[in-house]
TORGUGU-282328 format. One record per residue (C-alpha): residue number from 1; x, y, z; residue in three letters. Coordinates in nm, 3 decimals, m for minus. Layout:
BEGIN
 milo      px      py      pz koltor
  NUM       X       Y       Z    ALA
...
This chain:
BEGIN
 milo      px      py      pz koltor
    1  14.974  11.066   9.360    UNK
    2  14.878  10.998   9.004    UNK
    3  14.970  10.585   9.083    UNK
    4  14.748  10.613   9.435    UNK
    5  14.462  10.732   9.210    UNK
    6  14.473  10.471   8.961    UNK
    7  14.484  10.201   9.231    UNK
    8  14.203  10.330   9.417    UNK
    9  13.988  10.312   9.103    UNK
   10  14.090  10.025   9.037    UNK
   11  13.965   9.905   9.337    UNK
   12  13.624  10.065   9.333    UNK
   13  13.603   9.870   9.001    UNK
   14  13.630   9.538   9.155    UNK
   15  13.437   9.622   9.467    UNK
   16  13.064   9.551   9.328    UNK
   17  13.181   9.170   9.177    UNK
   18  13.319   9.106   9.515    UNK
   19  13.078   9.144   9.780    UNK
   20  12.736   9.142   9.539    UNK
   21  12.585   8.973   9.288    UNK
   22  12.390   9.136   9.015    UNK
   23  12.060   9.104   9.229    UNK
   24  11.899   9.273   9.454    UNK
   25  11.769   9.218   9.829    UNK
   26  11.459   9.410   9.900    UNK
   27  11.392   9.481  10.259    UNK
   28  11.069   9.556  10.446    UNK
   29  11.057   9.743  10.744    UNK
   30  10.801   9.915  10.985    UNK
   31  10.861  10.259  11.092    UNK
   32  10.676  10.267  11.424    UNK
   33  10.588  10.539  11.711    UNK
   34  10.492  10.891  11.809    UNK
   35  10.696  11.226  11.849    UNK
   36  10.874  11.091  12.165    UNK
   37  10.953  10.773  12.116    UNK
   38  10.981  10.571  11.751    UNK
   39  11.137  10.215  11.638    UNK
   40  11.215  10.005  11.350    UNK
   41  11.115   9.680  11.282    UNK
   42  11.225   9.427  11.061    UNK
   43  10.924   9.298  10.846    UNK
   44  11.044   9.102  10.547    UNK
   45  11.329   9.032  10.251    UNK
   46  11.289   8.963   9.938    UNK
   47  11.529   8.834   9.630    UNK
   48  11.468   9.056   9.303    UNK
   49  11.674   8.904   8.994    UNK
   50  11.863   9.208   8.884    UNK
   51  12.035   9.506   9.053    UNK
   52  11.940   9.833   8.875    UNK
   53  12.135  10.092   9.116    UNK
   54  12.495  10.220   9.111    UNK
   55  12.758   9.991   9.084    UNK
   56  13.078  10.273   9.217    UNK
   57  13.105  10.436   9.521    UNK
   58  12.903  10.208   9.683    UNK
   59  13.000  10.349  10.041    UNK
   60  12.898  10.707   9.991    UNK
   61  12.604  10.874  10.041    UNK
   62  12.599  11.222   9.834    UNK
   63  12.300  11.350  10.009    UNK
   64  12.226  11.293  10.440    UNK
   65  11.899  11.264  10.382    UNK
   66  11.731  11.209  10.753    UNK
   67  11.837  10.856  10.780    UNK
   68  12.070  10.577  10.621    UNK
   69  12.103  10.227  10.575    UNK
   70  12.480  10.076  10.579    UNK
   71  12.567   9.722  10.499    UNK
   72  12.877   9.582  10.656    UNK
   73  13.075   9.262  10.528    UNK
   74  13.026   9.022  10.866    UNK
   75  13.392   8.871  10.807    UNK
   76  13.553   9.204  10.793    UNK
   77  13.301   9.484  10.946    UNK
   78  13.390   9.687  10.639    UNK
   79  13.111   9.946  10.516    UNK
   80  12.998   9.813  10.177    UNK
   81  12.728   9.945  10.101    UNK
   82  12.533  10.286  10.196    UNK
   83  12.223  10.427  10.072    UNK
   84  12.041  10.748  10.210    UNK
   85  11.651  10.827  10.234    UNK
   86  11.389  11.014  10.396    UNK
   87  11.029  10.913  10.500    UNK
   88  10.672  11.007  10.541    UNK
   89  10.699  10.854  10.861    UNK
   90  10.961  11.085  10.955    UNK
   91  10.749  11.350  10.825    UNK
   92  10.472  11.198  11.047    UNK
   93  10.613  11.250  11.382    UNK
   94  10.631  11.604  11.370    UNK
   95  10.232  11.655  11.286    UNK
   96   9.997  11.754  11.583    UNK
   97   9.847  11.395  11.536    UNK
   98  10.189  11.241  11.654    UNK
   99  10.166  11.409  11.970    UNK
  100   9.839  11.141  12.079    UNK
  101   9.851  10.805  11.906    UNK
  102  10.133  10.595  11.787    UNK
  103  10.175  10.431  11.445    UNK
  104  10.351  10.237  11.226    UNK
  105  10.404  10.309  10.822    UNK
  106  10.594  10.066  10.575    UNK
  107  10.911  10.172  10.417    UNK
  108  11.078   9.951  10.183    UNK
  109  11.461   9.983  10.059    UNK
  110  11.657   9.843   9.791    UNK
  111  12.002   9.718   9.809    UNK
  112  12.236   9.481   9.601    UNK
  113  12.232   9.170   9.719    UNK
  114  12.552   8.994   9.916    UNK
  115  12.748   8.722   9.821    UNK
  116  12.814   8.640  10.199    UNK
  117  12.659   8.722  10.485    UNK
  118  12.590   9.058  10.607    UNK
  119  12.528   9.356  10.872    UNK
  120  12.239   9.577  10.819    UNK
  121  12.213   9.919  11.018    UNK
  122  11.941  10.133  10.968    UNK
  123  11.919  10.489  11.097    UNK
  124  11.681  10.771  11.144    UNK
  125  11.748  11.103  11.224    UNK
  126  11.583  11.407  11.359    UNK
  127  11.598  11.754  11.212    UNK
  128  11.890  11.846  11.433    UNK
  129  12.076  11.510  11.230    UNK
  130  12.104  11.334  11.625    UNK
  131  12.016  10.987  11.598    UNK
  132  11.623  10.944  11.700    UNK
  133  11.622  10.518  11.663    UNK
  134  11.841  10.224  11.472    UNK
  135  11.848   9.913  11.400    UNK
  136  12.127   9.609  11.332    UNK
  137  12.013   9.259  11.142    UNK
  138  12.194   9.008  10.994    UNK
  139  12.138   8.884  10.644    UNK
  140  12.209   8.537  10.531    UNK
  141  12.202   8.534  10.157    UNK
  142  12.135   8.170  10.138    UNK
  143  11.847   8.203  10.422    UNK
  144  11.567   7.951  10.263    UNK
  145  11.263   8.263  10.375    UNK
  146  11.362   8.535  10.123    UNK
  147  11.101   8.546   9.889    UNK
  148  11.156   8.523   9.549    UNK
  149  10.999   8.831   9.396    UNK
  150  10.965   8.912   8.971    UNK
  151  11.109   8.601   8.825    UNK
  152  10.768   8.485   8.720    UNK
  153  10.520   8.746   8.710    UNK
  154  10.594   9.070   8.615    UNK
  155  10.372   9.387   8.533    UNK
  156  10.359   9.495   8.152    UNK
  157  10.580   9.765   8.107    UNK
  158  10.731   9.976   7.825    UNK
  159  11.028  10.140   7.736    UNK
  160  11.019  10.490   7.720    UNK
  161  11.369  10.563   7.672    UNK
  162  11.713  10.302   7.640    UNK
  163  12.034  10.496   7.864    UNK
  164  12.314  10.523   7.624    UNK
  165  12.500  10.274   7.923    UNK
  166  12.242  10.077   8.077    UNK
  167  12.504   9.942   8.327    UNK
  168  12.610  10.301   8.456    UNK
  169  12.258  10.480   8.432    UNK
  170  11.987  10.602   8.614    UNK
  171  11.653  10.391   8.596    UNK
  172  11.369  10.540   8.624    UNK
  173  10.988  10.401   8.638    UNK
  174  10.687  10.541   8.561    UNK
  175  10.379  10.388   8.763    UNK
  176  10.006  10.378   8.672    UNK
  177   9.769  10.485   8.988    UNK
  178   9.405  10.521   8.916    UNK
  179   9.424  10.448   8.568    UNK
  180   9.168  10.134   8.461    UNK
  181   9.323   9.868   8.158    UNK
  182   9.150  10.092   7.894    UNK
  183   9.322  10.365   7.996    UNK
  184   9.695  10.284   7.947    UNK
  185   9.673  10.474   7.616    UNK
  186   9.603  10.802   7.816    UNK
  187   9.890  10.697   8.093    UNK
  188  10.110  10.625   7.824    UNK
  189  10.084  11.011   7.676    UNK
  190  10.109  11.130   8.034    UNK
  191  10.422  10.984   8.093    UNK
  192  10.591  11.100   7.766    UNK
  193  10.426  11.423   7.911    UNK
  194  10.607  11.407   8.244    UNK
  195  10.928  11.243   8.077    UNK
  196  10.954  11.583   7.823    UNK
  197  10.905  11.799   8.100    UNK
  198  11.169  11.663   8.305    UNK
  199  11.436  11.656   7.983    UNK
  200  11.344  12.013   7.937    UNK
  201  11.527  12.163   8.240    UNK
  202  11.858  12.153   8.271    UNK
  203  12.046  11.979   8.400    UNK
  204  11.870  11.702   8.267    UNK
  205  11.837  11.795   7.928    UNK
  206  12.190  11.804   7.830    UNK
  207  12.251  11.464   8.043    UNK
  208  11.953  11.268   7.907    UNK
  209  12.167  10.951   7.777    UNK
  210  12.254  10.876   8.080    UNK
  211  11.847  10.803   8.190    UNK
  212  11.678  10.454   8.167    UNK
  213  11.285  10.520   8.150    UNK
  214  11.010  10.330   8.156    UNK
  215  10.621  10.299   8.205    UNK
  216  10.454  10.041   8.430    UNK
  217  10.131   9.938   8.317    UNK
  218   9.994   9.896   8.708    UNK
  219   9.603   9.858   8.624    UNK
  220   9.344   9.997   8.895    UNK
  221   8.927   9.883   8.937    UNK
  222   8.864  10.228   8.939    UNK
  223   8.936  10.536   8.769    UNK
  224   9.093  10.825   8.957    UNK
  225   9.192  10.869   9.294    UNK
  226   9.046  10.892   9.640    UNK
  227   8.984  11.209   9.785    UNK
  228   8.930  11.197  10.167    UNK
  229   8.806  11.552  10.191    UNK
  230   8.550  11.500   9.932    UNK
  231   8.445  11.138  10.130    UNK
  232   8.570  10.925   9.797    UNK
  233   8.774  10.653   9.847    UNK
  234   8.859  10.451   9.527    UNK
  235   9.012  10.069   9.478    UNK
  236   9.331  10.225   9.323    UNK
  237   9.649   9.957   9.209    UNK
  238   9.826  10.191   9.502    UNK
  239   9.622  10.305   9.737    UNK
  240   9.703  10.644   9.682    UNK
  241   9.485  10.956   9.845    UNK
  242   9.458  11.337   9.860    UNK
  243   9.497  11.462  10.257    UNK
  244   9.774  11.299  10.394    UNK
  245   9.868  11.442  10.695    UNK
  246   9.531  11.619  10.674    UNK
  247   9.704  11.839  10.452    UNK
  248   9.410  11.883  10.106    UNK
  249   9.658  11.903   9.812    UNK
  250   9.956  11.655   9.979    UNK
  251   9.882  11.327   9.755    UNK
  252  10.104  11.015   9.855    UNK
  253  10.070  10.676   9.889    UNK
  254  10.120  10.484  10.221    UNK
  255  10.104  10.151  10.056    UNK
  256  10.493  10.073   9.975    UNK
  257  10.491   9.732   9.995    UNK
  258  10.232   9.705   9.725    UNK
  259  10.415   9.962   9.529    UNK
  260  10.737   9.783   9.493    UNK
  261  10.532   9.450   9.480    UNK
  262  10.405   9.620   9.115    UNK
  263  10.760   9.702   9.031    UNK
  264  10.920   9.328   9.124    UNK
  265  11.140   9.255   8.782    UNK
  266  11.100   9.558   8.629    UNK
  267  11.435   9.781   8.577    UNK
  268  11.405  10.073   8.827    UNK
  269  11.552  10.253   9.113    UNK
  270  11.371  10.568   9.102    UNK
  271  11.011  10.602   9.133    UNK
  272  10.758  10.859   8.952    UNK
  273  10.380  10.758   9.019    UNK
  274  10.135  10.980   8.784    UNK
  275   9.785  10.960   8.927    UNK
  276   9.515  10.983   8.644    UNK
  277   9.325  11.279   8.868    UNK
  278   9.237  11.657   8.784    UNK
  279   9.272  11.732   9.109    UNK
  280   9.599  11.945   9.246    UNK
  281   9.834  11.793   9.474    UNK
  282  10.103  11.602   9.484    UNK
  283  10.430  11.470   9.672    UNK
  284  10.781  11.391   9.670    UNK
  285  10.999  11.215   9.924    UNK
  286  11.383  11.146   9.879    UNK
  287  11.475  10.852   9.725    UNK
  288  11.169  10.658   9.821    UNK
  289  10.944  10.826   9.515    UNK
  290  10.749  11.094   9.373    UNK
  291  10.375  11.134   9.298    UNK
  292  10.207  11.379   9.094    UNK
  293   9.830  11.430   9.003    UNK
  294   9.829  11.469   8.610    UNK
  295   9.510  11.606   8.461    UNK
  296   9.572  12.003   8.544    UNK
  297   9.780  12.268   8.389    UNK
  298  10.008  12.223   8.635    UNK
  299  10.116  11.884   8.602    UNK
  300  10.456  11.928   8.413    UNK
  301  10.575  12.192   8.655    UNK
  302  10.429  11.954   8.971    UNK
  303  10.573  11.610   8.832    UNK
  304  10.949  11.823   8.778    UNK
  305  10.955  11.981   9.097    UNK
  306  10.841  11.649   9.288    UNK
  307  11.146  11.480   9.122    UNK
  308  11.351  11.744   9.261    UNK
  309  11.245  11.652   9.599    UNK
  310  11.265  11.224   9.535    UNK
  311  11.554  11.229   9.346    UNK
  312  11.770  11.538   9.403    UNK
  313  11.677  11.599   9.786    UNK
  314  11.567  11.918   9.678    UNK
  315  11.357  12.086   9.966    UNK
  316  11.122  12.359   9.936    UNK
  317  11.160  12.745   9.881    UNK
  318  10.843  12.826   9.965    UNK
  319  10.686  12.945  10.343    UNK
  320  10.387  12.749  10.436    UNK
  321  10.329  12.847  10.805    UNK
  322  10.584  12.939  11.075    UNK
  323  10.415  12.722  11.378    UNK
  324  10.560  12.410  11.294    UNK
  325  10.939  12.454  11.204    UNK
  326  11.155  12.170  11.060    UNK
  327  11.478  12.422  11.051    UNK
  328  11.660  12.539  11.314    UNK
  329  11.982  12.848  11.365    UNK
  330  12.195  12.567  11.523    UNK
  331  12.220  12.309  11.228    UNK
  332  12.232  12.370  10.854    UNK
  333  12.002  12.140  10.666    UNK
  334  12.112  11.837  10.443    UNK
  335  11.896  11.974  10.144    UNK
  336  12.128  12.127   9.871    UNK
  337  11.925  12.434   9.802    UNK
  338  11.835  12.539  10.188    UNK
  339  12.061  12.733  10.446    UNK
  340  11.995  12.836  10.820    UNK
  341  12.404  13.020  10.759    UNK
  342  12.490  12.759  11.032    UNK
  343  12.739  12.640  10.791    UNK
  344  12.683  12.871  10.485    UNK
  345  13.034  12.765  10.376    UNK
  346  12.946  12.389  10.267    UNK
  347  12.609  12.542  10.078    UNK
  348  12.646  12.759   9.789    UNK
  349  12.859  13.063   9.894    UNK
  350  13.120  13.003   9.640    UNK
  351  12.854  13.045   9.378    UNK
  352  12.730  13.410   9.565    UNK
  353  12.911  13.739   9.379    UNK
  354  13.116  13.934   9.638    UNK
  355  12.921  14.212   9.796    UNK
  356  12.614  14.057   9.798    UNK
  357  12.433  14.148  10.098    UNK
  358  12.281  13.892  10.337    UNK
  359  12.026  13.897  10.344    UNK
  360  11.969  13.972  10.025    UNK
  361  11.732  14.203   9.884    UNK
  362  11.422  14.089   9.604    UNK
  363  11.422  14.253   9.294    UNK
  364  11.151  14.370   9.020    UNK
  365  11.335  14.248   8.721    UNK
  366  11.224  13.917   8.629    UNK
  367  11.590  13.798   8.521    UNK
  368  11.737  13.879   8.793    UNK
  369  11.457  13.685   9.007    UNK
  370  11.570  13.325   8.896    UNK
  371  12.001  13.383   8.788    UNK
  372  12.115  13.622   9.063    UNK
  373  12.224  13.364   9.328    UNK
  374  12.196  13.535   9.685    UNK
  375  12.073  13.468  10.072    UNK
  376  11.696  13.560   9.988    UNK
  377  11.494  13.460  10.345    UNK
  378  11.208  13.247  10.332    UNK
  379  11.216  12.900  10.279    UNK
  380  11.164  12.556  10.413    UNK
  381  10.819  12.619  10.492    UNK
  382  10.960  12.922  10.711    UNK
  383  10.922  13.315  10.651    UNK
  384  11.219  13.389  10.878    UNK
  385  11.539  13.206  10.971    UNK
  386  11.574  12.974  10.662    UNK
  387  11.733  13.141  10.306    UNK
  388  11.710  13.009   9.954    UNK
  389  11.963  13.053   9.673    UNK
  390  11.758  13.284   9.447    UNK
  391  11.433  13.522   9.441    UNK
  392  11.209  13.283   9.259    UNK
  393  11.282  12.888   9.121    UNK
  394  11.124  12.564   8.981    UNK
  395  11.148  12.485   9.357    UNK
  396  10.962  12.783   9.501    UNK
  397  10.643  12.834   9.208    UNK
  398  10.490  12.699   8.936    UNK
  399  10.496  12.940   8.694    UNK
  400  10.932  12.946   8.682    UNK
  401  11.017  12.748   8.379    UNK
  402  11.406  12.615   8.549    UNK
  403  11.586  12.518   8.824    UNK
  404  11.811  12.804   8.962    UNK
  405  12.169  12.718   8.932    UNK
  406  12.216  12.615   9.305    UNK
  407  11.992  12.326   9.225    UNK
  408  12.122  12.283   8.893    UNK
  409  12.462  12.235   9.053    UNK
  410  12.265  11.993   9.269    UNK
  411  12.118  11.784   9.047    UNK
  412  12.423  11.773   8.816    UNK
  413  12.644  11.636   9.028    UNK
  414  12.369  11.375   9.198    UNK
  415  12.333  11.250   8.786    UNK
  416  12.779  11.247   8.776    UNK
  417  12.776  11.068   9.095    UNK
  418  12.529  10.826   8.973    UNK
  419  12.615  10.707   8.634    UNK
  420  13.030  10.819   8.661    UNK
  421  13.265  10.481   8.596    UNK
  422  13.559  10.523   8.831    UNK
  423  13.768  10.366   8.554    UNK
């Protein structure tokens, strides 16, 4: 067994040199429909002149997500490549608003680019994980319309912090949104800000060398960001805005294409946007990126938790109205921290003491609120039917200062599966 294990690292060793080059292929899509019918569209590729993701297991996904994108080698058919995501758009189709009009919202995905040509299968999924719309391309490396993207132009950025492997890391990038040119200084402080706050939870603190961070200097006309509700609408580097989904403290960006056209040449795979704004709100989507508002007492809890959702597909532990459910008894939910007992036995049961009754009652004591891992209800935006590891967590309020150890777990072995050589 020992001698099968050694070859198969081996062979994961060789796999990146083989089929990629240490470059990446961007690639442009529109998500497009309503709640009954929805489609994917091809938009445009781009050439980007390094490759900052993971360079082992390169066809596994360690989180569903609600869709995927798998490359195939042409010649062979074999999987490659897979990466997994979720969207707004996704998001989108459940809203009230999907239910009348039809629309279409960019997504853009990242992944190393091909030596040879290529199969490209993207998928979207619906909360019971059936198949809701795909689509198959083919990529020609050497097709003359790929655009060439950050070999020339490239916006300032700084270093905030050099992974003790920068080959086997995770990179992360800070982006500027609503922040004018004499206002880097102040961007630059709130992303040491948001960097600190993230290195003081575990399980990031004690795996901080193996983080690549930096701080893109993207410049806006305007200072701040718009705020629908309040009838301001700003000329922001990102288009960012307050109300999405008509939802007052949900602050995203729908402008992707822009967003990775700030980050073309700069080292990054994950994506924290700090919006220069006093005003609460903020989102996170898995692995597309995280925003957070920044001038609040609130901002270092906000920016962590939003990184739980972009990076760790971390969902919430909170209720937030039982009319429009995105849970249901017959399917247990890809997020790490959330359970419908479907399939209680792939979630955290081996981390629940014996005895513990299900549900599980709350408790007074403040300790026990955040360590004693359980099957407390209420969660996923539901009050009944949906059951989070512990009483209270960095993923449920504000005002706990860690991650429970469910999502510790979580986020621990998302970093190992990351930044882990296979030899």
């Amino acid at each position: 067994m020992l001698a099968v294990a050694i070859a198969t690292l081996t062979t994961w060793a060789v796999d990146f040199d083989r089929y990629f080059t240490d470059a990446t292929l961007r690639l442009d899509y529109a998500f497009a429909g309503d709640a009954v019918k929805q489609e994917i569209f091809l938009d445009q590729l781009s050439h980007l002149p390094r490759w900052w993701g993971r360079r082992v297991r390169l066809d596994e996904v360690p989180v569903a997500g609600d869709g995927d994108i798998t490359v195939r080698d042409h010649r062979s058919g074999a999987v490659i490549y897979r990466h997994s995501f979720s969207s707004l758009f996704q998001e989108w189709i459940s809203t009230a608003e999907a239910k009348t009009v039809r629309k279409s919202m960019e997504n853009v995905f990242l992944v190393p680019m091909p030596r040879d040509t290529v199969d490209i299968t993207i998928e979207l999924r619906d909360p019971h994980h059936r198949t809701m719309c795909s689509l198959t391309h083919q990529v020609v490396p050497s097709d003359i319309l790929i655009a060439r993207r950050g070999e020339r132009s490239v916006t300032p950025f700084v270093t905030l912090q050099q992974a003790a492997d920068t080959l086997h890391c995770i990179h992360i990038a800070y982006v500027a949104e609503g922040y004018t040119e004499a206002e880097m200084p102040q961007f630059l402080e709130h992303c040491r800000e948001a960097m600190e706050a993230m290195f003081g939870h575990e399980p990031f603190k004690s795996l901080r060398s193996r983080f690549n961070i930096v701080a893109v200097q993207s410049a806006s006309h305007d200072s701040g960001v718009s705020d629908p509700g309040a009838g301001i609408w700003l000329d922001t580097a990102l288009g960012s805005h307050f109300d999405t989904f008509y939802s007052k403290r949900y602050l995203t960006t729908l402008h992707l294409k822009q967003l990775h056209n700030v980050l073309a040449g700069v080292p990054y795979e994950h994506i924290i946007i700090l919006a220069n704004t006093d005003h609460y709100g903020g989102g996170g989507i898995y692995n597309s990126y995280n925003l957070s508002y920044t001038r609040g007492k609130h901002f270092r809890p906000v920016v962590v938790h939003e990184f739980g959702h972009s990076f760790a597909g971390l969902g919430d532990e909170y209720p937030y109205g039982d009319d429009d459910p995105r849970y249901f008894s017959d399917v247990e939910p890809w997020e790490p921290n959330l359970t419908t007992l479907h399939n209680f036995g792939s979630k955290w049961a081996d981390m629940v003491a014996p005895g513990t009754p299900c549900p599980t009652p709350e408790s007074q004591d403040s300790t026990m609120m955040t360590r004693r891992v359980g099957v407390f209800e209420g969660g996923g935006y539901l009050s009944k039917g949906v059951y989070r590891p512990v009483q209270d967590c960095r993923m449920r309020t504000n005002e706990v200062p860690e991650f429970c150890p469910v999502c510790q777990r979580a986020i621990r072995r998302l970093i190992e599966f990351y930044t882990t050589p296979l030899n």
